[in-house]
C-alpha positions in Angstrom: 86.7 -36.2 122.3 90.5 -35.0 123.1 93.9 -36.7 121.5 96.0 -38.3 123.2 97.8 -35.0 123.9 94.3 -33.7 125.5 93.6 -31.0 122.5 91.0 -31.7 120.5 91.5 -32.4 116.7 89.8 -29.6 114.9 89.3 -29.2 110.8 88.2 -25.6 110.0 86.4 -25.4 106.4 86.7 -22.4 104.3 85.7 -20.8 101.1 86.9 -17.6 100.7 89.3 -15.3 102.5 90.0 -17.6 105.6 90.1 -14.7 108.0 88.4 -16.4 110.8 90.5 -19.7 110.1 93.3 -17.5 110.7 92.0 -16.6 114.2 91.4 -19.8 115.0 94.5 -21.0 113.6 96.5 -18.3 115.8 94.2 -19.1 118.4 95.5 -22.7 118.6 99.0 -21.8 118.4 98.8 -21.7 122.4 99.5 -25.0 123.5 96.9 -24.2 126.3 94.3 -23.7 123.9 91.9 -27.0 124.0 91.9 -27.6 120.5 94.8 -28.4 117.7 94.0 -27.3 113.9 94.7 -30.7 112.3 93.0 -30.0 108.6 91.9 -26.9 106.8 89.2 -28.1 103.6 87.8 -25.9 101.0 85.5 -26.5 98.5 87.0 -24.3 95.9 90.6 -23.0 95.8 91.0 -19.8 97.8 92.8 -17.3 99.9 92.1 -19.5 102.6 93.8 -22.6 101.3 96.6 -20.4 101.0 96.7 -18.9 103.9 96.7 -22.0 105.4 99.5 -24.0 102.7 101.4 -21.2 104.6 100.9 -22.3 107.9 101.9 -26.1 107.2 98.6 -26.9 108.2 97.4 -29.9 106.1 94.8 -29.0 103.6 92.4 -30.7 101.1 90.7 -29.1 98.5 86.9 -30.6 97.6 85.5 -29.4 94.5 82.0 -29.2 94.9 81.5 -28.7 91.1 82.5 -32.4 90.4 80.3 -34.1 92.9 77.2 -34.3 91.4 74.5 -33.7 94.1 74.6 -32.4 97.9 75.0 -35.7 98.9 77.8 -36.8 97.4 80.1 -33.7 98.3 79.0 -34.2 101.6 80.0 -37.8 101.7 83.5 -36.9 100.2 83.6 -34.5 102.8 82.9 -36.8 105.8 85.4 -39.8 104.6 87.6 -37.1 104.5 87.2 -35.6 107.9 87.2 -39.3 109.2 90.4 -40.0 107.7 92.4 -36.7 109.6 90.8 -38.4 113.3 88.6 -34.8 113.3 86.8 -34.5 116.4 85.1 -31.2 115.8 84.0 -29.1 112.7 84.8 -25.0 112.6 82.9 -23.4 109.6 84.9 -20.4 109.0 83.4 -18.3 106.0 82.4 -22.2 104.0 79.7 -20.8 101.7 78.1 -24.8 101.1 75.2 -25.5 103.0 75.7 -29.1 104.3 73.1 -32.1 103.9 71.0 -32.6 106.6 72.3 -36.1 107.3 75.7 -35.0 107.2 74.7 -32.3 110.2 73.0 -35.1 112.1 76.1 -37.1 111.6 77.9 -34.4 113.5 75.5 -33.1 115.6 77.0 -30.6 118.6 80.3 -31.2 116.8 79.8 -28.3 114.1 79.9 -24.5 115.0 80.0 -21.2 112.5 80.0 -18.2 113.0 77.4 -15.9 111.3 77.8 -11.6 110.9 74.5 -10.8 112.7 73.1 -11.1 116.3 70.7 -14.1 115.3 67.9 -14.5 115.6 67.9 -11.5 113.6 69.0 -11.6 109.7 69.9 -15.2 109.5 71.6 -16.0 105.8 73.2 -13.5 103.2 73.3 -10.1 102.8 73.1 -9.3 106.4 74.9 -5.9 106.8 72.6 -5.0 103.9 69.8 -5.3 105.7 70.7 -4.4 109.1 71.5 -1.2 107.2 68.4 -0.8 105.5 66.3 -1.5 108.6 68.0 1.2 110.3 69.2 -0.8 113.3 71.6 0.9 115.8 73.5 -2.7 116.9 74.3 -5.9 115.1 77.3 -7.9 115.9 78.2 -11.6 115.3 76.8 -15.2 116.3 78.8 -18.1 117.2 76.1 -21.6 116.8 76.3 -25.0 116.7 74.8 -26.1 113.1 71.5 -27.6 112.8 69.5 -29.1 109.9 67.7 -25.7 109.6 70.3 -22.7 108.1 71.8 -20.0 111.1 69.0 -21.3 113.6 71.3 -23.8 116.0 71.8 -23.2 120.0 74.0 -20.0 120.3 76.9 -20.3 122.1 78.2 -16.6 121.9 77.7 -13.4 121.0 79.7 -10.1 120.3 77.6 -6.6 119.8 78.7 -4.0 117.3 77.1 -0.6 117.2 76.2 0.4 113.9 77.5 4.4 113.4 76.4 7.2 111.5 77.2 6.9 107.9 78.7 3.4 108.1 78.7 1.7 104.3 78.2 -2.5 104.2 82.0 -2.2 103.9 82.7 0.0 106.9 80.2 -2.1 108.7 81.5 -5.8 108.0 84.7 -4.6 108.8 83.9 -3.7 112.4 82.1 -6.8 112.5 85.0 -9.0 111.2 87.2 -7.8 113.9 84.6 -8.9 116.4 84.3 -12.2 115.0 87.8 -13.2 115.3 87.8 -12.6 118.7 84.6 -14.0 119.4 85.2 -17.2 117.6 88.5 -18.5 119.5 86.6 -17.7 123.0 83.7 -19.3 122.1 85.3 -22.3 120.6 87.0 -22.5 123.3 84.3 -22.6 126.1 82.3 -25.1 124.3 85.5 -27.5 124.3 86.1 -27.0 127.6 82.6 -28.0 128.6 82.7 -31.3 126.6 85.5 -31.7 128.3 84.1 -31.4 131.9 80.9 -33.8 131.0 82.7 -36.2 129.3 81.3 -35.3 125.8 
């Protein structure tokens, strides 16, 4: 799973602001870091795509509007990925939930990260409803990707406490920062044991 210069070849997939991606993207600047950013894919044009123009990363936009079904994008998406030499998948903020055939197709080769301490509040809306249950901690969740949505083997967590009179904004923002240095970390480790069993 490495290149020939012993960094795996990583594609991070965005939809929106690309924060994360630029973690991970700053993250891999570090020659010592085990994986190289080699494509950055979005399925509608954003920040993200940008942000990452900007770096001279290459980047491919995938319109999911034009592909007729699940499928289809996801088969787009996978020639694609094929065609950059990807190795592993970081979903960074990618708001399409991918096929179950294309997940298999990857399988321990996608991570996300998710703004909650899953189990707890898998999909939207989470500081929303950490807020409204009254909860005192919530924090962030770094996965591999399975068929079923947010329920993949966790490979780190970050805890955040939740403070008097925090808003979903204040809230996700304290969150945020813990993800981007969660992500890199956790990315990281997980490489690094492929590595070591020959994955």
């Amino acid at each position: 799973m490495e290149t020939t210069a012993g960094r795996t070849r990583l594609a991070i997939l965005v939809s929106g602001r690309g924060s994360n991606m630029r973690a991970l993207v700053a993250a891999a600047r570090d020659p010592g870091f085990p994986a190289e950013v080699v494509l950055v894919v979005a399925n509608r044009d954003c920040e993200g795509l940008d942000l990452a123009r900007g770096e001279g990363l290459a980047t491919a936009l995938i319109d999911h509007r034009v592909h007729a079904t699940r499928a289809d994008f996801d088969a787009a998406l996978d020639a694609l990925l094929k065609s950059h030499g990807v190795e592993v998948i970081a979903l960074a903020g990618f708001m399409r939930v991918l096929t179950a055939d294309f997940v298999r197709a990857w399988e321990g080769r996608i991570l996300n990260i998710h703004p909650s301490l899953l189990p707890r509040h898998p999909g939207l809306d989470t500081h929303a409803r950490v807020l409204a249950a009254g909860e005192r901690e919530t924090g962030c969740t770094v996965h591999l990707v399975i068929p079923e949505v947010d329920a993949g083997p966790i490979l780190a967590q970050a805890r955040v406490p939740v403070l008097p009179g925090d808003s979903v904004e204040t809230l996700a923002a304290r969150v945020l920062e813990a993800e981007h240095r969660v992500y890199p970390q956790a990315l990281a480790r997980y490489l690094a044991g492929l590595s070591a069993t020959g994955g």
